[in-house]
KEVONU-833556 format. One record per residue: residue in one letter; x, z, y of N, C-alpha, C in turn. Coordinates in pm, whole numbers, padded with zeros to 5 digits, always signed. Layout:
BEGIN
AXZYXZYXZY;...
# end
This chain:
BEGIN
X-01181-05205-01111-01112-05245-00991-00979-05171-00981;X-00916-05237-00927-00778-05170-00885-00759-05100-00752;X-00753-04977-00721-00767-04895-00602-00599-04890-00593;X-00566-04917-00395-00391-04909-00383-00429-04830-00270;X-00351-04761-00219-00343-04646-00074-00303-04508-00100;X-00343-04450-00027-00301-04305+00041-00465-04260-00027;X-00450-04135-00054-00547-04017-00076-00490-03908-00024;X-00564-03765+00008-00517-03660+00034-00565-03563-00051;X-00504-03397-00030-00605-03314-00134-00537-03182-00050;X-00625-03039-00031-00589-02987+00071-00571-02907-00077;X-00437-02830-00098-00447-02713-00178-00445-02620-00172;X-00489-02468-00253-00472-02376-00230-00334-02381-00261;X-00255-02293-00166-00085-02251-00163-00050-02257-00271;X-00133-02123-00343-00053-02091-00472-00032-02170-00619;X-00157-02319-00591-00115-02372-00718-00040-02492-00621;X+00011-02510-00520+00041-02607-00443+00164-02685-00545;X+00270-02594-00608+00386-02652-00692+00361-02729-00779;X+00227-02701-00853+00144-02859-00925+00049-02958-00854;X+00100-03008-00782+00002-03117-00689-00087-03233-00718;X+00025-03249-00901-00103-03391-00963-00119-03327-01097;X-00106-03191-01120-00164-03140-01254-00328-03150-01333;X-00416-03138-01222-00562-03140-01262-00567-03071-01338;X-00474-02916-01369-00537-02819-01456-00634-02719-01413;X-00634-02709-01284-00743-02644-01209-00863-02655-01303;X-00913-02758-01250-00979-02850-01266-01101-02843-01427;X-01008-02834-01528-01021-02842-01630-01040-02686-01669;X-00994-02594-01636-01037-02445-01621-01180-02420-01673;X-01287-02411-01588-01421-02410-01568-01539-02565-01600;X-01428-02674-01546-01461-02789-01482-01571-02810-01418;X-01542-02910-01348-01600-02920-01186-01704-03054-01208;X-01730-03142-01065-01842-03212-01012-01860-03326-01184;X-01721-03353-01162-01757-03497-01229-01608-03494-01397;X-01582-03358-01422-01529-03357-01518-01551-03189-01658;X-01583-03186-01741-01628-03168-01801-01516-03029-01837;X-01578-02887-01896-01466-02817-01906-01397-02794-01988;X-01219-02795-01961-01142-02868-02061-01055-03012-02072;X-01123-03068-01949-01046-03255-01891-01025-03185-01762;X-00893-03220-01782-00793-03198-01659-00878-03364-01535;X-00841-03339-01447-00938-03399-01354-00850-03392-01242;X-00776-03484-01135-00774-03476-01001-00861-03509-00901;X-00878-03464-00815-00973-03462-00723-00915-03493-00587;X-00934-03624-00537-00844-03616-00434-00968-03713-00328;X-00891-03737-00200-00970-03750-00089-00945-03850-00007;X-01044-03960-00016-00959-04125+00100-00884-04068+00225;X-01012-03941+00306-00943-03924+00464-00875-03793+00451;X-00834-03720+00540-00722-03577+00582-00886-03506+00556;X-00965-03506+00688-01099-03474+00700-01164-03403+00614;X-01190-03527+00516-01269-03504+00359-01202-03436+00281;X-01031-03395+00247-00988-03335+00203-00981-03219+00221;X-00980-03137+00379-01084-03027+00452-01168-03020+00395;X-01279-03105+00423-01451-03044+00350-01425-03025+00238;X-01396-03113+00203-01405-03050-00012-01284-02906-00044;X-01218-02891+00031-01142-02745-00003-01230-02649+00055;X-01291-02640+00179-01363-02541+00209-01501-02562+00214;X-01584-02656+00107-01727-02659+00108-01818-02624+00201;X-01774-02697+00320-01869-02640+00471-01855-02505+00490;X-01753-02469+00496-01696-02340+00585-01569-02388+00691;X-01613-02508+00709-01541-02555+00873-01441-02437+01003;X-01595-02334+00995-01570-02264+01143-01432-02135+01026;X-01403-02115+00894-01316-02034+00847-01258-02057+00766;X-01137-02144+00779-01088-02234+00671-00948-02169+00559;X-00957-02135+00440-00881-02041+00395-00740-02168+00404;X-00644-02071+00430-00494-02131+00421-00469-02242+00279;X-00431-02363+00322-00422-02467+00227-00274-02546+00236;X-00227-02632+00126-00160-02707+00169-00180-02834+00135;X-00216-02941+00257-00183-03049+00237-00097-03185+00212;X-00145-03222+00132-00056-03310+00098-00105-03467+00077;X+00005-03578+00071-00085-03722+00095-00017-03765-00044;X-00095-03882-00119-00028-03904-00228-00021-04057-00225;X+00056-04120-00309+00050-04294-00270-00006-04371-00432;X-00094-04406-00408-00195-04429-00545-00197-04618-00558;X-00171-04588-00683-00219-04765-00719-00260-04710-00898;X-00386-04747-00902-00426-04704-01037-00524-04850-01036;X-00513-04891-01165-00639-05002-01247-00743-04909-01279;X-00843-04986-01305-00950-04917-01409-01059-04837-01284;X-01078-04881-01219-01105-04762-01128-01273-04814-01073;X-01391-04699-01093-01499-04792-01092-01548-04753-00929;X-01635-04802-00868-01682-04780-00726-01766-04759-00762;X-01799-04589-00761-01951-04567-00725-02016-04532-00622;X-01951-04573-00470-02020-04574-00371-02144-04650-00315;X-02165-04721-00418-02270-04819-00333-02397-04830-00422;X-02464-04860-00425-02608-04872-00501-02591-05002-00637;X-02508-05084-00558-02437-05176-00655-02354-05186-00798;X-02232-05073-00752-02143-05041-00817-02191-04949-00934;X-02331-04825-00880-02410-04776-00947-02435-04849-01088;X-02516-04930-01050-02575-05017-01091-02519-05114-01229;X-02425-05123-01168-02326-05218-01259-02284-05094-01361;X-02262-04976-01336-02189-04879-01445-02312-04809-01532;X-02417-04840-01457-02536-04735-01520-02543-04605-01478;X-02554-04584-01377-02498-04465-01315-02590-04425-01220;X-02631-04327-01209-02758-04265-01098-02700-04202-01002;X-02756-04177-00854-02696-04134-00777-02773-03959-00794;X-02859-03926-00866-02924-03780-00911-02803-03709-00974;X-02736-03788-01088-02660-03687-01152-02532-03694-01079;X-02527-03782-01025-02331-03770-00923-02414-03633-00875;X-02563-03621-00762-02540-03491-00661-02605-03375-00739;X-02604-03395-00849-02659-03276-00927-02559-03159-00848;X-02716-03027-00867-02638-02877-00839-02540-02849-00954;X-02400-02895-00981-02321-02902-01134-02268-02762-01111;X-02261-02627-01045-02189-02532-01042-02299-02463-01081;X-02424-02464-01049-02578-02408-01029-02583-02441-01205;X-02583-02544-01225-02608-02605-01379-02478-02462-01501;X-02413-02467-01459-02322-02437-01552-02318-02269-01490;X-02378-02195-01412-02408-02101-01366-02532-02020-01517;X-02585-02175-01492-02722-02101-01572-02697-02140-01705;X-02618-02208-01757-02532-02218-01901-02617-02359-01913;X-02614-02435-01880-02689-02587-01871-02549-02675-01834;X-02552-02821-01925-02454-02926-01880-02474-02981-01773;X-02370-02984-01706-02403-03078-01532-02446-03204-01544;X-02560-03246-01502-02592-03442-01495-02496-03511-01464;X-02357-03444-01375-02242-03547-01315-02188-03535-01412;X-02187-03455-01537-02076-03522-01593-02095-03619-01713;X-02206-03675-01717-02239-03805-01774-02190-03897-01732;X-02173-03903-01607-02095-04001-01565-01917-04008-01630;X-01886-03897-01646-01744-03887-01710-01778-03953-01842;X-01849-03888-01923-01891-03938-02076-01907-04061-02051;X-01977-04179-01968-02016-04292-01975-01890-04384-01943;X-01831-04331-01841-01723-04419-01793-01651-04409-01873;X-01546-04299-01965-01432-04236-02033-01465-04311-02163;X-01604-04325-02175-01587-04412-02321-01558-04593-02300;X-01579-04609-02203-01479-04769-02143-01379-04772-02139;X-01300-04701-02113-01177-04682-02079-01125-04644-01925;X-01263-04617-01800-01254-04590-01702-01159-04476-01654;X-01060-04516-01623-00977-04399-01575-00991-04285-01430;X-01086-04405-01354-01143-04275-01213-01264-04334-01197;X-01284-04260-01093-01398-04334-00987-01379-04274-00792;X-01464-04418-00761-01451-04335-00628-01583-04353-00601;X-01666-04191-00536-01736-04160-00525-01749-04101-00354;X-01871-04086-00351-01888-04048-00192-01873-03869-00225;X-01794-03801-00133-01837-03636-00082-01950-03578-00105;X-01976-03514-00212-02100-03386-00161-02097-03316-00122;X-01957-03284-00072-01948-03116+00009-02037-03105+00131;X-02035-03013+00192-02159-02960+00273-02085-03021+00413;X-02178-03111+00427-02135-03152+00617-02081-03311+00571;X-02063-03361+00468-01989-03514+00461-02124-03593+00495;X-01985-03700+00578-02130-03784+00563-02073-03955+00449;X-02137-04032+00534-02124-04174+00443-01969-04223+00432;X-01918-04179+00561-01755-04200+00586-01656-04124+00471;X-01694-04025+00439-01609-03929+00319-01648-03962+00169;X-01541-04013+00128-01530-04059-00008-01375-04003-00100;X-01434-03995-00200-01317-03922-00306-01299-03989-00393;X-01156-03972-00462-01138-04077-00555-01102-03934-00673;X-01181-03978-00766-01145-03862-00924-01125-03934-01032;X-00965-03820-01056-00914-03941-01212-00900-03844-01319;X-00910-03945-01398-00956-03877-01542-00799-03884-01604;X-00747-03993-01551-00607-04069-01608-00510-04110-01491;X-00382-04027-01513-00278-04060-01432-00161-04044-01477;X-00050-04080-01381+00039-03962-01369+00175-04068-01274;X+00316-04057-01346+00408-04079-01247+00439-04256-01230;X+00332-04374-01357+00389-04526-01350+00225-04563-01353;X+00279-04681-01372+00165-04788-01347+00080-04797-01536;X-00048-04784-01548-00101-04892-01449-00222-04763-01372;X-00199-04620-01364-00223-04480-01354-00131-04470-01229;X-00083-04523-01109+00027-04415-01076-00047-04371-00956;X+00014-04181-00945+00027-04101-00856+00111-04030-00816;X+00157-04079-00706+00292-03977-00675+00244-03892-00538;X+00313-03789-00540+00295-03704-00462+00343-03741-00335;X+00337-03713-00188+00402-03772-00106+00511-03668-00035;X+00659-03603-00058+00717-03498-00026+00843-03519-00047;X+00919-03674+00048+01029-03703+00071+01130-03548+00144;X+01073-03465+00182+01216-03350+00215+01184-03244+00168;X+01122-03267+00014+01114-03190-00108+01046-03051-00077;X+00980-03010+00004+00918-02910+00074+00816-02834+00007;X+00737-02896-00161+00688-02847-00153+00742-02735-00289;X+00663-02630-00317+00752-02514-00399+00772-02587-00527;X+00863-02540-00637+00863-02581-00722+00827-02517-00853;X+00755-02407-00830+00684-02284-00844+00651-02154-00821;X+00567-02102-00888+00502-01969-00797+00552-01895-00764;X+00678-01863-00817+00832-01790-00723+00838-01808-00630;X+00825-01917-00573+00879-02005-00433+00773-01922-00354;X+00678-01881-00348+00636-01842-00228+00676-01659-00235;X+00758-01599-00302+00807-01486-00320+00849-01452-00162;
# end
């Protein structure tokens, strides 16, 4: 499917000057990308982009910066629904696998089969529902494997009065 709109992603400050890098990401790697695949992680509402930066720590929210991005990417599978599941081969066990718990105890995360399964199609994201602590059915994320500044991938950042740093100097 072809996903067009707005996403958000709350960042920490200091990598804020890379906003569509997904090298974070690829560091350790996270829910639904494997470590070593750069990965963005971004968020349909403002809200959900909250929960997933501070994993249900609501009432103490560490300093972030948000930002909105304007997305039109192909390739893009829906795994919100039991359907979309379905159609990709895809379980809703390994999307909520404990994947930090997994790779804690030196074990591969079940979510990231889903990367392996989709990535060998040519699936460039997915949008998936929130596991952070407190989402409910309304919070959904969109994670790409494949982007960047044109079509048929594009993500642009949204920061018409250029505001945001242009690296880690900038907050000197």
């Amino acid at each position: 499917m072809r996903f067009v709109g707005t996403a958000y992603r709350a960042h920490d400050p200091r990598w804020s000057f890379k906003p569509t890098s997904g090298e974070g990401a690829a560091i350790r790697g996270a829910r639904f990308n494997p470590k070593g695949v750069p990965a963005l992680y971004l968020a349909l509402s403002i809200m959900t982009a909250v929960k997933e930066a501070n994993q249900g720590l609501a009432r103490r929210i560490d300093p972030c910066v948000l930002c909105s991005y304007d997305v039109d990417c192909e390739d893009i599978a829906d795994l919100t629904s039991v359907q979309g599941r379905a159609e990709h081969g895809i379980s809703l066990d390994d999307m909520a696998c404990a994947w930090a718990w997994d790779l804690s105890e030196g074990r591969r995360p079940g979510s990231w089969r889903v990367h392996d399964r989709l990535r060998e199609k040519g699936i460039a994201g997915i949008l998936v529902p929130s596991f952070a602590p407190g989402a409910g059915s309304e919070d959904i994320n969109l994670v790409l494997w494949d982007w960047g500044p044109d079509l048929p991938h594009k993500i642009v950042v949204y920061d018409p009065s250029n505001r945001l740093p242009k690296d880690q100097l900038s907050w000197s």
